[in-house]
C-alpha positions in Angstrom: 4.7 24.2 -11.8 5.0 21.3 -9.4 1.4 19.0 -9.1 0.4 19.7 -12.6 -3.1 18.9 -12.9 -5.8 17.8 -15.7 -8.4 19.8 -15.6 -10.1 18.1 -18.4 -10.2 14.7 -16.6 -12.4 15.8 -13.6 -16.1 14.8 -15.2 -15.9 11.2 -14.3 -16.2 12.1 -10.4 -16.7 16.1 -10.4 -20.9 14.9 -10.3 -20.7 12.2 -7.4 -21.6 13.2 -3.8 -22.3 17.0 -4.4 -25.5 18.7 -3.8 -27.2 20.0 -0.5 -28.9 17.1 0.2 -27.0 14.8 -2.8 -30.1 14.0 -4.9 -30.1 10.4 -5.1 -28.9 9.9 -8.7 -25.7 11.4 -7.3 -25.3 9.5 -3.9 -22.0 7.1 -3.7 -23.4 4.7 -0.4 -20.7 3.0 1.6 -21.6 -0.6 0.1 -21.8 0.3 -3.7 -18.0 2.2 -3.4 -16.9 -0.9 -5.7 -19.5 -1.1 -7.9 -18.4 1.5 -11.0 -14.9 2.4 -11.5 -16.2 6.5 -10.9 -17.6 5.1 -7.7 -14.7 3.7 -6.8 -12.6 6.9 -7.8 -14.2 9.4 -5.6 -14.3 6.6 -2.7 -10.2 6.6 -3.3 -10.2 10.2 -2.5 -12.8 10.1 -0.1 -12.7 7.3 2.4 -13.0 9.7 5.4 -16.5 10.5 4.2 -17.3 6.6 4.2 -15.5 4.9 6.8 -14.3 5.3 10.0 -10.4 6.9 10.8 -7.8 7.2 12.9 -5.3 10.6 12.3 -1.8 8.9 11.9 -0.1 11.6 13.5 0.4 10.0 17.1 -1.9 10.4 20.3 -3.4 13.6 21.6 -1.3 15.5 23.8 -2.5 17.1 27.1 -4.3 19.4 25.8 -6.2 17.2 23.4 -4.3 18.0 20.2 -2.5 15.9 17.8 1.0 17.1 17.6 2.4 17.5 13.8 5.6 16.2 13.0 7.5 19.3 11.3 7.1 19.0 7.0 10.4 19.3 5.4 9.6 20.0 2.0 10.7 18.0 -1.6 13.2 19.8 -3.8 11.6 20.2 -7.4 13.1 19.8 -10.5 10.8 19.2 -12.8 11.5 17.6 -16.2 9.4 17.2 -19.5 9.9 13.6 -19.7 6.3 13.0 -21.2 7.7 11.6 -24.4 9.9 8.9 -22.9 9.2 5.5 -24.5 9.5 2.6 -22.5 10.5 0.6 -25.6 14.1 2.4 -25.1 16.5 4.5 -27.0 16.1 4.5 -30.5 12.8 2.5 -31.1 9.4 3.8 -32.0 7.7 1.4 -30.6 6.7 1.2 -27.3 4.6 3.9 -25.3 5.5 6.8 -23.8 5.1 7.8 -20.3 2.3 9.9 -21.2 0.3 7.3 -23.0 1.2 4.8 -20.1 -0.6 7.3 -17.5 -3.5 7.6 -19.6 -3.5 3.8 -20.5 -3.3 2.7 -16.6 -6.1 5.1 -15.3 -3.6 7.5 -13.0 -4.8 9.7 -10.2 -1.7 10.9 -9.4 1.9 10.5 -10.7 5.3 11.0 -8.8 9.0 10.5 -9.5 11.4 11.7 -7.4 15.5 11.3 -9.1 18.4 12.3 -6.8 16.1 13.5 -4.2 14.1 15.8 -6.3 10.8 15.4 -7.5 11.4 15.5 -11.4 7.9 14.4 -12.2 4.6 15.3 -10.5 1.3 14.9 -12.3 -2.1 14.9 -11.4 -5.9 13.8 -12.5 -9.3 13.2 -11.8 -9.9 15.6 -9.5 -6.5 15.0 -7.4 -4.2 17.8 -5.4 -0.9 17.5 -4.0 -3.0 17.4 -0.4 -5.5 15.0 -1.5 -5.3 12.0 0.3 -5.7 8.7 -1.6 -6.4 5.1 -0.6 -3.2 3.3 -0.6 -4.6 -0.6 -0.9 -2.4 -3.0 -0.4 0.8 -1.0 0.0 -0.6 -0.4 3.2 0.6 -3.6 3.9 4.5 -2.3 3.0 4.2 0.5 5.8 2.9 -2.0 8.1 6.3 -4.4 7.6 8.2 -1.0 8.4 6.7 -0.6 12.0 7.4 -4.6 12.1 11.0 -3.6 11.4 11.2 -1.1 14.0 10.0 -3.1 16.7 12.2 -6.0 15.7 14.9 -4.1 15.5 14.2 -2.7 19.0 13.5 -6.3 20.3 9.9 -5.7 20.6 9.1 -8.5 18.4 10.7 -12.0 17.4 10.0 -13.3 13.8 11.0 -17.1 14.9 8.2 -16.5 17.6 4.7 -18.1 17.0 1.7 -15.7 16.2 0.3 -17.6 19.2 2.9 -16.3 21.7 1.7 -12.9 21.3 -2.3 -13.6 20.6 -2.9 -16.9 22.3 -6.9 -17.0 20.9 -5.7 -18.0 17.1 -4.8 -21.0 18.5 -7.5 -22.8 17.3 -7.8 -21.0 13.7 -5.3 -21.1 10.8 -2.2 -19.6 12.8 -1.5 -21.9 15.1 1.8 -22.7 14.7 2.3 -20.4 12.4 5.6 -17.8 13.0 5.5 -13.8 12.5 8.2 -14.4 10.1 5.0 -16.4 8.0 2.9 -13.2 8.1 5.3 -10.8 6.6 6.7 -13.4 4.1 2.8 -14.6 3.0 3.8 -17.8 3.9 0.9 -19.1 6.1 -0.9 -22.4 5.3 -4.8 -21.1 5.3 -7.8 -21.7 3.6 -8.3 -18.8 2.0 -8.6 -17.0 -1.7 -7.1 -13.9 -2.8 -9.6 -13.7 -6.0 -11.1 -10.2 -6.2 -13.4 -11.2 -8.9 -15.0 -14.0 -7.0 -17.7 -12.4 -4.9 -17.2 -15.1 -2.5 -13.9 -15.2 -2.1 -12.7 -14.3 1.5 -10.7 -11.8 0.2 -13.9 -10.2 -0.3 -15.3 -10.8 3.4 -12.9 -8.5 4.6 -14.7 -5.5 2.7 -18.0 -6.7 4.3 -16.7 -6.1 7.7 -15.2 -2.7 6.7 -19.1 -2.1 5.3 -18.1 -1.6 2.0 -19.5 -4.5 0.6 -23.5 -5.8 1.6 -23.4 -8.4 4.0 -24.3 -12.0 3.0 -25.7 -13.1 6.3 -27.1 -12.6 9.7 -24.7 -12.4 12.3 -20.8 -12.4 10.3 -17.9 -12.0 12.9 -18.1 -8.5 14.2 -14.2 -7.3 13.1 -11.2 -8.5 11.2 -9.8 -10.5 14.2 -13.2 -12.7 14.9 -12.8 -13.2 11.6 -8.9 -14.7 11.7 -10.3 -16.6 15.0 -12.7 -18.7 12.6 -10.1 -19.3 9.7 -9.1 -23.1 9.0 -5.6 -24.5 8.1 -4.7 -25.5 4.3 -1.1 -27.1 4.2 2.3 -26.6 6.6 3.5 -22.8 7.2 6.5 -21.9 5.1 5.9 -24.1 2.6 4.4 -21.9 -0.3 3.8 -18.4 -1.1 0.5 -17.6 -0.9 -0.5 -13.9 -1.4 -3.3 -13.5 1.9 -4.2 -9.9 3.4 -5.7 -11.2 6.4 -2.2 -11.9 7.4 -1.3 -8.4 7.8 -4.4 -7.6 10.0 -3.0 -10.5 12.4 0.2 -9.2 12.0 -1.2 -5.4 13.3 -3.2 -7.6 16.2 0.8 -9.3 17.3 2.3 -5.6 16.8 -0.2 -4.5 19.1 -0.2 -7.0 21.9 3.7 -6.4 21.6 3.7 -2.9 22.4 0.0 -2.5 24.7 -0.2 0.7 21.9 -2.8 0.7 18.6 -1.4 0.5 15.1 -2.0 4.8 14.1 0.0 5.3 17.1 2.5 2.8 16.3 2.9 4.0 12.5 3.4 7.4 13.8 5.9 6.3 16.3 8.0 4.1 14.3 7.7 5.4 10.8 5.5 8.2 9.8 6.4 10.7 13.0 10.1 10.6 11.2 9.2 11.1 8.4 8.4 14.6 8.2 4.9 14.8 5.8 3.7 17.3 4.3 -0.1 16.7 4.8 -2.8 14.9 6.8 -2.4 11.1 6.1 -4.7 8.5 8.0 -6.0 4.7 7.9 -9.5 3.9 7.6 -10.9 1.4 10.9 -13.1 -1.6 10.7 -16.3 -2.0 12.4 -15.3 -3.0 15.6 -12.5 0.3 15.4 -9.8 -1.7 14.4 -7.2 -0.7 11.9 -7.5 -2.1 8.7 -3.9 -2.7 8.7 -3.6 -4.6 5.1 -5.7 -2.0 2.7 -7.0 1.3 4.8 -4.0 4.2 4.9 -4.6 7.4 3.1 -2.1 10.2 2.5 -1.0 12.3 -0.5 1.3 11.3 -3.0 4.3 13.2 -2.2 4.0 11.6 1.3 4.3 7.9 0.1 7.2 9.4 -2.0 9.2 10.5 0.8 8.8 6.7 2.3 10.3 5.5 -0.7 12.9 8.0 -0.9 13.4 6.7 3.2 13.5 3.1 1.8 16.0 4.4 -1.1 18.2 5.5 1.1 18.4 2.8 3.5 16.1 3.8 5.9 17.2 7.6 6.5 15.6 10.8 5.8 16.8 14.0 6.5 19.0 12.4 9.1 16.6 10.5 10.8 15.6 6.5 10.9 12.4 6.0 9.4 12.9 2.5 8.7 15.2 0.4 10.7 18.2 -0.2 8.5 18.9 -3.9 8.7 15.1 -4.4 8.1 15.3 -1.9 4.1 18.6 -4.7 3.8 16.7 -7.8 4.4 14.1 -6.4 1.9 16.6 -5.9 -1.1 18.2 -9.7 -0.3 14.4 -10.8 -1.6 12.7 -14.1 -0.7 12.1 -17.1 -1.9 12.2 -17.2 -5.5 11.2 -21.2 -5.9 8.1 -20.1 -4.2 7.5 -16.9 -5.4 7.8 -18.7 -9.3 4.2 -20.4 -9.7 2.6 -16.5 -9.2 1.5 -14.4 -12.7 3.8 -11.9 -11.9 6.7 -14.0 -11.8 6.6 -14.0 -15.4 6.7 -9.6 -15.2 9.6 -9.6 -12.1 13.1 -11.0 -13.3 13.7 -13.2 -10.8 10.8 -12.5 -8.4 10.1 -12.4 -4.9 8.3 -11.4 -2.2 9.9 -10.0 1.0 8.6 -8.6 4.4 5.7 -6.9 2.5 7.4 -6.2 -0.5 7.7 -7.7 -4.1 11.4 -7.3 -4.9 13.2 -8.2 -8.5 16.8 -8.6 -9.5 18.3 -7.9 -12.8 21.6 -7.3 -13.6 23.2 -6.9 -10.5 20.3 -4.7 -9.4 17.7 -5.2 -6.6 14.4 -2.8 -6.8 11.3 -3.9 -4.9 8.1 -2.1 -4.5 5.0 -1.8 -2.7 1.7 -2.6 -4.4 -2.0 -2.3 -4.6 -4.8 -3.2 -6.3 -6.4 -1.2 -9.0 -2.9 0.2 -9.7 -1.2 1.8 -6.6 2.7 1.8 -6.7 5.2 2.6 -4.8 9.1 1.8 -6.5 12.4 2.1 -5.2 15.6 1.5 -7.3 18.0 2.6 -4.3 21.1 2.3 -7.1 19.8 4.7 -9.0 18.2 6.6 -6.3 14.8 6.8 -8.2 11.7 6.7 -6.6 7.8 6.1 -8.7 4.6 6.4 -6.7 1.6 6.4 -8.8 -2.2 6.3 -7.2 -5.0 4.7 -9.6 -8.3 3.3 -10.5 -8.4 1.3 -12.8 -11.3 -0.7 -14.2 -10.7 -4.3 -12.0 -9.0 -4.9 -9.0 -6.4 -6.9 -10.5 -4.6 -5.9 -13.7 -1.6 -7.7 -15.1 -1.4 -5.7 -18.2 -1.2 -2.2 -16.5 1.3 -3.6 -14.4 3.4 -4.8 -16.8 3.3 -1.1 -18.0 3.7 0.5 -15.0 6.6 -1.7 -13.9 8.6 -1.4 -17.6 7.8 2.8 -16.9 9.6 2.7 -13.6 12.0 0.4 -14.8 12.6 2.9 -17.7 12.9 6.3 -16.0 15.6 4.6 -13.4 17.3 4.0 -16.6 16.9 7.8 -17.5 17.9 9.0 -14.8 20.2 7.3 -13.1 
């Protein structure tokens, strides 16, 4: 049956948040979502109880409603494929895909072969409908809208961020070009450390409210926040990973078009997509988007964007993603740059593109979208294989379950190519 679920995984969040009134014992509170990994589970799956939304299914019509785009539905052809090592034919070493879900704490599991979805498991608690936090490959969508509106003329990468959002003039940005956001390429003073509670990486989860404050009167949204950031270094001259870039890159995207982000995701990506359920992004404090981490849809949804980006942008005969922009992707970036990064040593021949991480092997170029505590989204478009996984794993930032989960995806393109 398609969306196979464990049952016997549920325990971990089956207890949190239930209960008329949740007894305190129980009680997950918007600024301890990051404090247990089962916290941080049931947050994953239930950031519309927490924060703030927008629907991402474009603005209300006269009559106040949302209009849905229609669902065209997933062939399934399911395969047992459970046993597949990723060590490769003939050797007994290695784990299978089974063990690798366990090992890498999945919520949800996805691989779609030829335009089918082959493999579809769920845990924890999870449903085809559920919708999950997508982290960082939020970031990934948000380069597709960029793509639309470039391609459309909307937008100029060799533009400054300033043209479009003259205040940042004074912060880190000035100077800096939209071509710098998407390719993390901004000179800024600013860390990327999840495990370093002052890091600024964790500021931003203080003005989503999901992390105490430290002090009496912090900038009031994401973009007061970019407003105060100092300059480290020249733009373009080094990779440096930075998801406030992506939140100025939703402000420039916005002051392009006079229309907010949800409505532009609908517009320019998900409306053509045809989904299957409700997806959303989670808002900021001030009601802004939070363009780098805060979308939420179920898994089969994120699969049919990378089946889009597989194809070259298409789906079901419609543009989802501007064509030119899913090419520039697979060309990859700078791989000098890209090289002093930790997962240089896991990508052969690693980059990072206009949202994406992209490797090339073998003639081949697959690139992915990615997320802390495990979320994945991979597209080999040669083989016409697409993995999305959802997770939550133990810390934010885990180069060992990577490593697995890359070598899986690598391995069933190999399968079933």
């Amino acid at each position: 049956m398609a969306g196979q679920r464990d049952r016997t995984s549920r325990a971990s969040v089956r207890g949190l948040m239930t209960g008329f009134p949740v007894p305190p014992e129980r009680r997950v509170p918007a600024t301890g979502v990051y404090e247990s990994q089962a916290a941080n589970r049931w947050f994953m799956q239930h950031v519309r109880r927490v924060l703030g939304t927008a629907d991402l299914r474009g603005p209300c019509d006269a009559q106040g409603d949302r209009p849905r785009a229609r669902s065209r539905p997933l062939p399934v052809a399911l395969r047992d494929l459970d046993g597949l090592r990723i060590g490769g034919e003939g050797r007994a070493r290695g784990p299978t895909l089974a063990q690798v879900l366990r090992r890498t704490a999945t919520d949800g599991f996805l691989v779609i072969a030829d335009g089918a979805i082959v493999v579809e498991r769920y845990f924890h608690g999870m449903t085809p409908a559920t919708a999950h936090m997508w982290q960082s490959v939020s970031k990934s969508l948000v380069s597709c809208v960029a793509g639309g509106l470039v391609d459309d003329g909307r937008v100029d990468l060799a533009r400054k961020v300033t043209t479009y959002v003259p205040e940042l003039a004074g912060s880190a940005y000035g100077g800096a070009l939209v071509e710098h956001l998407l390719d993390m390429q901004v000179g800024i003073d600013y860390s990327e450390d999840y495990d370093d509670p002052d890091a600024e990486v964790n500021d931003l989860d203080r003005l989503y409210g999901v992390r105490p404050p430290r002090r009496v009167g912090e900038p009031g949204s994401t973009y007061d926040y970019a407003r105060a950031t100092r300059p480290r270094g020249r733009h373009g001259e080094r990779f440096d990973y930075v998801s406030l870039n992506v939140n100025v890159l939703a402000w420039v995207l916005e002051r392009a078009t006079g229309r907010a982000l949800p409505d532009l995701i609908h517009d320019e990506v998900w409306g053509a997509l045809g989904g299957e359920h409700d997806a959303y992004i989670a808002l900021d404090v001030a009601g802004s988007a939070q363009a780098e981490s805060g979308v939420c849809s179920s898994l089969r949804d994120l699969g049919r964007l990378g089946l889009a980006l597989a194809r070259g942008g298409r789906l079901g005969g419609r543009r989802v993603v501007a064509p030119d922009w899913v090419r520039s992707i697979r060309r990859g970036g700078d791989v000098a740059l890209f090289a002093a990064r930790d997962e240089a040593g896991i990508l052969p021949h690693g980059s990072y593109r206009r949202g994406f991480w992209v490797a090339h092997s073998g003639g081949r170029s697959v690139f992915m979208a990615l997320g802390i505590y495990g979320q994945m989204l991979y597209v080999d478009p040669q083989a016409d294989v697409v993995v999305a996984k959802f997770s939550t794993q133990a810390v934010a930032d885990d180069l060992e379950c990577f490593r697995l989960e890359f070598a899986l995806a690598e391995r069933l393109a190999a399968a079933l190519a």
